[in-house]
DOBAVO-60806 format. One line per field, with one value per atom (N, C-alpha, C): residue number from 1; residue in three letters; chain; x, y, z. Coordinates in pm, 1 decimal, m for minus. Layout:
residues N
seq = (NUM | ...)
type = (ala | ...)
mol = (A | ...)
u = (X | ...)
v = (Y | ...)
w = (Z | ...)
END
This chain:
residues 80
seq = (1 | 1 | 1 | 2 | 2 | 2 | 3 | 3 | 3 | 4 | 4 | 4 | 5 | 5 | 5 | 6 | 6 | 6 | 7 | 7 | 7 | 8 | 8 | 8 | 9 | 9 | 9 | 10 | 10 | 10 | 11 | 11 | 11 | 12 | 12 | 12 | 13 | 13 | 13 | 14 | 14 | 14 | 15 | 15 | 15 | 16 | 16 | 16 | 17 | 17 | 17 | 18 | 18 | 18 | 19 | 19 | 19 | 20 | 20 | 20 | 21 | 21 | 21 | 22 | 22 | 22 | 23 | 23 | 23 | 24 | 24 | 24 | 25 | 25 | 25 | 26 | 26 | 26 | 27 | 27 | 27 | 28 | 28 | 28 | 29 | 29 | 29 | 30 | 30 | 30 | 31 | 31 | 31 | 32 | 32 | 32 | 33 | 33 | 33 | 34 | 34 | 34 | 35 | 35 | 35 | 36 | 36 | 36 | 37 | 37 | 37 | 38 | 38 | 38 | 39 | 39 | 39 | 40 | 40 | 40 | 41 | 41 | 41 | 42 | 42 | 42 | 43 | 43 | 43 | 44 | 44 | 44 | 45 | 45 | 45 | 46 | 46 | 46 | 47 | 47 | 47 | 48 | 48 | 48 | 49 | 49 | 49 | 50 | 50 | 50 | 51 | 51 | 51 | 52 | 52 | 52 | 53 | 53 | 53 | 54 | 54 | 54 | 55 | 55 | 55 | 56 | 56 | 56 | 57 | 57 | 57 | 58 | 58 | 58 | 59 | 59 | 59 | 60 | 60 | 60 | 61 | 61 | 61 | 62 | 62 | 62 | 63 | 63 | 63 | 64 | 64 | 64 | 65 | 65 | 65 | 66 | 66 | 66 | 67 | 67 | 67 | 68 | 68 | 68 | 69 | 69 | 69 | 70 | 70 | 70 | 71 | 71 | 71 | 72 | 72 | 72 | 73 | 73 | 73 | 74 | 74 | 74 | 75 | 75 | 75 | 76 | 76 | 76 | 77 | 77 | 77 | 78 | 78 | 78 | 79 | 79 | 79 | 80 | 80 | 80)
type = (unk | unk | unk | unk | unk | unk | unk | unk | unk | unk | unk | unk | unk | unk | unk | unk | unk | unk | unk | unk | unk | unk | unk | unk | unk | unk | unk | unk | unk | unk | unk | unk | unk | unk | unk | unk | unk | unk | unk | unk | unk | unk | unk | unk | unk | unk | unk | unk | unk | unk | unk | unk | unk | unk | unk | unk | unk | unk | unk | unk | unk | unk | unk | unk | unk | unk | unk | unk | unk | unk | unk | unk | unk | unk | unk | unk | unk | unk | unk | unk | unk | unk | unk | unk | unk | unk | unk | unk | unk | unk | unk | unk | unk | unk | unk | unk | unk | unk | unk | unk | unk | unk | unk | unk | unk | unk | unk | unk | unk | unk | unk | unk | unk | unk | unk | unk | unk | unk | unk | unk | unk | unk | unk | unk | unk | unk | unk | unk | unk | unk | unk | unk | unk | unk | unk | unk | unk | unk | unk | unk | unk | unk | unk | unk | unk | unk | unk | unk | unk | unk | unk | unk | unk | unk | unk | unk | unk | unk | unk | unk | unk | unk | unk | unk | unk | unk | unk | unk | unk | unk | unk | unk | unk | unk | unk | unk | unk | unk | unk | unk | unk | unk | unk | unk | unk | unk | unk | unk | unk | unk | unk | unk | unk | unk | unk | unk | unk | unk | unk | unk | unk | unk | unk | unk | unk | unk | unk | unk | unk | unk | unk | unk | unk | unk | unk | unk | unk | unk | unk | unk | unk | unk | unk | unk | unk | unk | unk | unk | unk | unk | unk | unk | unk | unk | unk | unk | unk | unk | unk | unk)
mol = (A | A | A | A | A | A | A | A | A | A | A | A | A | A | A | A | A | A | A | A | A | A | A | A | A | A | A | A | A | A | A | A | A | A | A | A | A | A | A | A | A | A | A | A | A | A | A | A | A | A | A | A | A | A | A | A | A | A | A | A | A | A | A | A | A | A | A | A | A | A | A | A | A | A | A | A | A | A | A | A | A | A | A | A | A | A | A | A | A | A | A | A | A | A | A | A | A | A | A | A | A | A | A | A | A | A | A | A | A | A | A | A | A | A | A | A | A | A | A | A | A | A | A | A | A | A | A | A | A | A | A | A | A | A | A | A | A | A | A | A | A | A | A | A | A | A | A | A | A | A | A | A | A | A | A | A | A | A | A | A | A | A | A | A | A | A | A | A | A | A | A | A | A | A | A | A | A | A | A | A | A | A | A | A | A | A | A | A | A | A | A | A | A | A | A | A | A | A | A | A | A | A | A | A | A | A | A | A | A | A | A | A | A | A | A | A | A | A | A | A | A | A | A | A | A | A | A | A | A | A | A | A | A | A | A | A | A | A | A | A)
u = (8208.4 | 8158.7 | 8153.6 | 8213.9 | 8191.5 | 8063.3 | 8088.0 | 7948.2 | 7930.3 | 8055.6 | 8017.7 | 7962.3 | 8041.9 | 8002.7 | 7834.6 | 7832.7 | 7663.7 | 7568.3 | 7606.5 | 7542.4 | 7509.2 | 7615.0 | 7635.8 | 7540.9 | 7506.1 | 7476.0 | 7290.5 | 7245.4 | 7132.9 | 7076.7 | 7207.2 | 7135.5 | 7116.6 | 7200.8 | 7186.7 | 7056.0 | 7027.6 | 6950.6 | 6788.7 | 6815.2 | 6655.0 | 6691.9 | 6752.5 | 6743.8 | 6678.0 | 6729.8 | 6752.8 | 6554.0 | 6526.6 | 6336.9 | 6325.5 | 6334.6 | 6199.2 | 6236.6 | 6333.7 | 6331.3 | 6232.7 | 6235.7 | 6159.1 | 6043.9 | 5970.8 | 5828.8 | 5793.6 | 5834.8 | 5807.3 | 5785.2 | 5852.5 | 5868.3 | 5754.5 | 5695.0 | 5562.5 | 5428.5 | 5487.0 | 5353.6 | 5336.9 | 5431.5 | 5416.0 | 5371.3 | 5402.5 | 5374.1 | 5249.8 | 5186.7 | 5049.4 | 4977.8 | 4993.4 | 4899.1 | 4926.8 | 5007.8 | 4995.9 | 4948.9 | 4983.0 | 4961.9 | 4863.5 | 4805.0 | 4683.5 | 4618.5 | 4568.2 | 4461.4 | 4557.7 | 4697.8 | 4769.0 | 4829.8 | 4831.9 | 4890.0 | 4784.6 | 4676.2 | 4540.1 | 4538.9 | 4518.7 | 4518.6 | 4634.7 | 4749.7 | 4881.7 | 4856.9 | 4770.3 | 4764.4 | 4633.3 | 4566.1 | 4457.1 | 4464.5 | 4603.2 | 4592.8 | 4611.6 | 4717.0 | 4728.4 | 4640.0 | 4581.2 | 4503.6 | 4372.9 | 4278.1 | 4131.2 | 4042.9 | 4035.7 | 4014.9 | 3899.6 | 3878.9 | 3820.3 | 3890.1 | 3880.8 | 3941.0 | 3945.4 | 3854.2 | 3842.2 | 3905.4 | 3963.2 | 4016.1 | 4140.8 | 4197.0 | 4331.1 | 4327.5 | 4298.9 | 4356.0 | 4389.8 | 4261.9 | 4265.9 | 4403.7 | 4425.7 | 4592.6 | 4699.2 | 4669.9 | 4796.2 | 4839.9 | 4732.9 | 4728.2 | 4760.4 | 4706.2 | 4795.6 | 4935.6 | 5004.0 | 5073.9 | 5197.1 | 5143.5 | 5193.7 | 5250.4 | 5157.9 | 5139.2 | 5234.3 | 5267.8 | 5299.7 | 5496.9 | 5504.1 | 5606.8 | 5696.2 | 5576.6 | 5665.0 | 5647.4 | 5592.0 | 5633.6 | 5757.0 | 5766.2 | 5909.5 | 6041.4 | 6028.7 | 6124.0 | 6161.7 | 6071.6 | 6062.4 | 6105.3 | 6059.6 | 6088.1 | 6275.2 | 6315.1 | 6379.6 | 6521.7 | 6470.3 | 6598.7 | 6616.0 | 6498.7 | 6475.3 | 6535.7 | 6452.8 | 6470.4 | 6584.1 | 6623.3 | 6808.0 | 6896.5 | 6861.0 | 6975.4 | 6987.5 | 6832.4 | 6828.5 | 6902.2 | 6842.9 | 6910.3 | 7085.2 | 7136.3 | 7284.4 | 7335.1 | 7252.1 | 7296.5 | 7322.7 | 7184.6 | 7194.5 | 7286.8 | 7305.0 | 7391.5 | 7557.3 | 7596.7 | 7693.8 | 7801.8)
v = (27710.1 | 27579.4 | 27569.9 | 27467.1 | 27471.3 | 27364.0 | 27393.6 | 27343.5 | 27188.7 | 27125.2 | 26999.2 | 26930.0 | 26994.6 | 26978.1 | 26992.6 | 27128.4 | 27169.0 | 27086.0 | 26996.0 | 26900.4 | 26782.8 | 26754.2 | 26608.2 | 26603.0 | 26752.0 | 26777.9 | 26775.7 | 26832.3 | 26865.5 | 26700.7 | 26635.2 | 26477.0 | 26400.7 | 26422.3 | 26347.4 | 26402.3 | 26522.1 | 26541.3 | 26486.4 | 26496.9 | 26478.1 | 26325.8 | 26252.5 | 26073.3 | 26045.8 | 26130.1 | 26118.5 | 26176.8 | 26256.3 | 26350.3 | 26243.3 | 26194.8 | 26089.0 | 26015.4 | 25932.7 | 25818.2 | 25847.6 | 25957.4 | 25977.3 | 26000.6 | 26069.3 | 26079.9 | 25934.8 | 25844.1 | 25715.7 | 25659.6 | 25672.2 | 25570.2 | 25640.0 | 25754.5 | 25808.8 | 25770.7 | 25761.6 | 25707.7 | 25569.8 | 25480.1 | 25319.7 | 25331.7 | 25382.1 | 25346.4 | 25425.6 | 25521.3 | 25613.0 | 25498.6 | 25428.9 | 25320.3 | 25156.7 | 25126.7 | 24974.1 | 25042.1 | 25115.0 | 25118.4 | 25252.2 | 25278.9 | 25358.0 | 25400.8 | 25265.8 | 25268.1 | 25309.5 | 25232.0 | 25208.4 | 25386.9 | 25465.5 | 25638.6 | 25716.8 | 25644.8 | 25765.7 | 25730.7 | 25613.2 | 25606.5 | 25682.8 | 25680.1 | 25755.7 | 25880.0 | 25903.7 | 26124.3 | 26159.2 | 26044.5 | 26112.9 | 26110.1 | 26033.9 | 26064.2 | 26199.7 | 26277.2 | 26403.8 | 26536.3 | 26511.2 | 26586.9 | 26456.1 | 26525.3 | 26433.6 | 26483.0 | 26348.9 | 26453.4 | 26298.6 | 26377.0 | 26208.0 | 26149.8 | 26073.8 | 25982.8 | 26046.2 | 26110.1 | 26217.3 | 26352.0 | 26362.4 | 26484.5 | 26443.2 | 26371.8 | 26250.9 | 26281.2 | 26185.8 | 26145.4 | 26260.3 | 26391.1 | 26505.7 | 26579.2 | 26571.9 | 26640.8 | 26617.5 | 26470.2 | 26383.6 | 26407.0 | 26385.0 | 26412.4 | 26518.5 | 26623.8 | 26799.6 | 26820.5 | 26778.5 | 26717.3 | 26676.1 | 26574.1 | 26501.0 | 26561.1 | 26629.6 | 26739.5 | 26820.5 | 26919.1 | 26985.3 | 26958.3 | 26875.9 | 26779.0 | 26787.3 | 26719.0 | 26614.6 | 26791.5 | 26900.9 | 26990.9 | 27065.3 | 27074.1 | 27117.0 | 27044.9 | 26929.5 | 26833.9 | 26879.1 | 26866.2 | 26904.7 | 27017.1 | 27077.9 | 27255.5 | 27295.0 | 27232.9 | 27278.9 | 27195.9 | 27055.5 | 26998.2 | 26942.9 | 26852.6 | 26781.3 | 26887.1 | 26990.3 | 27081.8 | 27161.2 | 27185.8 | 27255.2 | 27157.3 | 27037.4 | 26913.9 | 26915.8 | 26830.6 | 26852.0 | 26983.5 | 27096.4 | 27241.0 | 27223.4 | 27204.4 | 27159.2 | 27054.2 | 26978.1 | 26842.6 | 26914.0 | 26964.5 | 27055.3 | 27107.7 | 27208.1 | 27306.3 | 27260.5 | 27166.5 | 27134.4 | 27053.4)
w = (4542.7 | 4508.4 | 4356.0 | 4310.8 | 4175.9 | 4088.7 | 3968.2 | 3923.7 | 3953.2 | 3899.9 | 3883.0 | 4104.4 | 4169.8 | 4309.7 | 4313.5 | 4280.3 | 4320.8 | 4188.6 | 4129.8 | 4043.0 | 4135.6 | 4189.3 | 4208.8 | 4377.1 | 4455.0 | 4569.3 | 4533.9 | 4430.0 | 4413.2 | 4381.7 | 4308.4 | 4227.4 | 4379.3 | 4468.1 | 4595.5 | 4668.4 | 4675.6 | 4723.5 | 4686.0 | 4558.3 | 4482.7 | 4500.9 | 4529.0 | 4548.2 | 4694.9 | 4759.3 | 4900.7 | 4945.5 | 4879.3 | 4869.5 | 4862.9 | 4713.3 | 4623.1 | 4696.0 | 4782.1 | 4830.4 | 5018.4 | 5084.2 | 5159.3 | 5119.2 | 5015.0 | 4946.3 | 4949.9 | 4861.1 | 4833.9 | 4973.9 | 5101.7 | 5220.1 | 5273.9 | 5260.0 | 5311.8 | 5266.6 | 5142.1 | 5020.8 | 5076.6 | 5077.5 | 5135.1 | 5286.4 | 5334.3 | 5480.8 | 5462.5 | 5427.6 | 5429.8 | 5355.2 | 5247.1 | 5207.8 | 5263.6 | 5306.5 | 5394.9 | 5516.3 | 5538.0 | 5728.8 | 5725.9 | 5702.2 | 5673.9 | 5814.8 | 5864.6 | 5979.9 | 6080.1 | 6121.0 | 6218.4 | 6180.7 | 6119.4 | 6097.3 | 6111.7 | 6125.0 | 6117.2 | 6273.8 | 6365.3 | 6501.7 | 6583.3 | 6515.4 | 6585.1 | 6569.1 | 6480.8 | 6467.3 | 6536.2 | 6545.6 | 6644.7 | 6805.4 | 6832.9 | 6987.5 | 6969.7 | 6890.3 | 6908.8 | 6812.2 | 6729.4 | 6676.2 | 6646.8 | 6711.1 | 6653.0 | 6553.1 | 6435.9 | 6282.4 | 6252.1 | 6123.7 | 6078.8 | 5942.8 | 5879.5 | 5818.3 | 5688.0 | 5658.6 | 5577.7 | 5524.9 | 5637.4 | 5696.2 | 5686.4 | 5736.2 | 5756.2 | 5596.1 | 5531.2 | 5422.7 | 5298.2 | 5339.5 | 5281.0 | 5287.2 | 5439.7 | 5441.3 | 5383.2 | 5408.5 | 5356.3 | 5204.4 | 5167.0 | 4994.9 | 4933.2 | 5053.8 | 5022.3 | 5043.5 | 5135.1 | 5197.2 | 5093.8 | 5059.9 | 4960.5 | 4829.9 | 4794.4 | 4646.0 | 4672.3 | 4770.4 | 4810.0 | 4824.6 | 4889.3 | 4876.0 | 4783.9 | 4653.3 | 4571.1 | 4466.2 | 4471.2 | 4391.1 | 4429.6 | 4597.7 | 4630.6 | 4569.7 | 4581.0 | 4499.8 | 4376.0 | 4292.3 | 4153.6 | 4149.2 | 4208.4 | 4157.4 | 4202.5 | 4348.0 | 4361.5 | 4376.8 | 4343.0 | 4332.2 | 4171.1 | 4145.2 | 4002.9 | 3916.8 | 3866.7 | 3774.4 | 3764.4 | 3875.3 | 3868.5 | 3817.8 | 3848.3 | 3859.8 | 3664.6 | 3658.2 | 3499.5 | 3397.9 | 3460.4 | 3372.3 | 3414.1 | 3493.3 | 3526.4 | 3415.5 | 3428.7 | 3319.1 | 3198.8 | 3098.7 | 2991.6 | 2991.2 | 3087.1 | 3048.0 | 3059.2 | 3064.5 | 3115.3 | 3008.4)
END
């Protein structure tokens, strides 16, 4: 595989994260109530608890992104 390929694979990828991060972030804040009722048929938590995960969740996420697509993509650019 050559470089400019594994550039252009990592830039798709990190579009393709942030654009699923973002559609989680929107739907976790418009539809809030209607995602906390759908996770408690199957796990029963409180709202508290809910929103605690999510937010870890979330963090967690958007550092995988960063770490492992953002930041290669960028050092590719540089170096290139």
């Amino acid at each position: 595989m050559d470089v400019e390929l594994t550039r252009s694979v990592l830039g798709w990828c990190a579009l393709a994260n942030i654009g699923l991060f973002l559609t989680w972030f929107l739907v976790f804040t418009v539809a809030h109530d209607a995602v906390y009722k759908l996770h408690c048929i199957w796990f029963p938590m409180s709202k508290e608890a809910f929103d605690r995960a999510h937010y870890i969740m979330m963090g967690v996420y958007k550092l995988i992104i960063v770490s492992f697509f953002v930041i290669p993509y960028l050092a590719m650019q540089v170096l290139a």
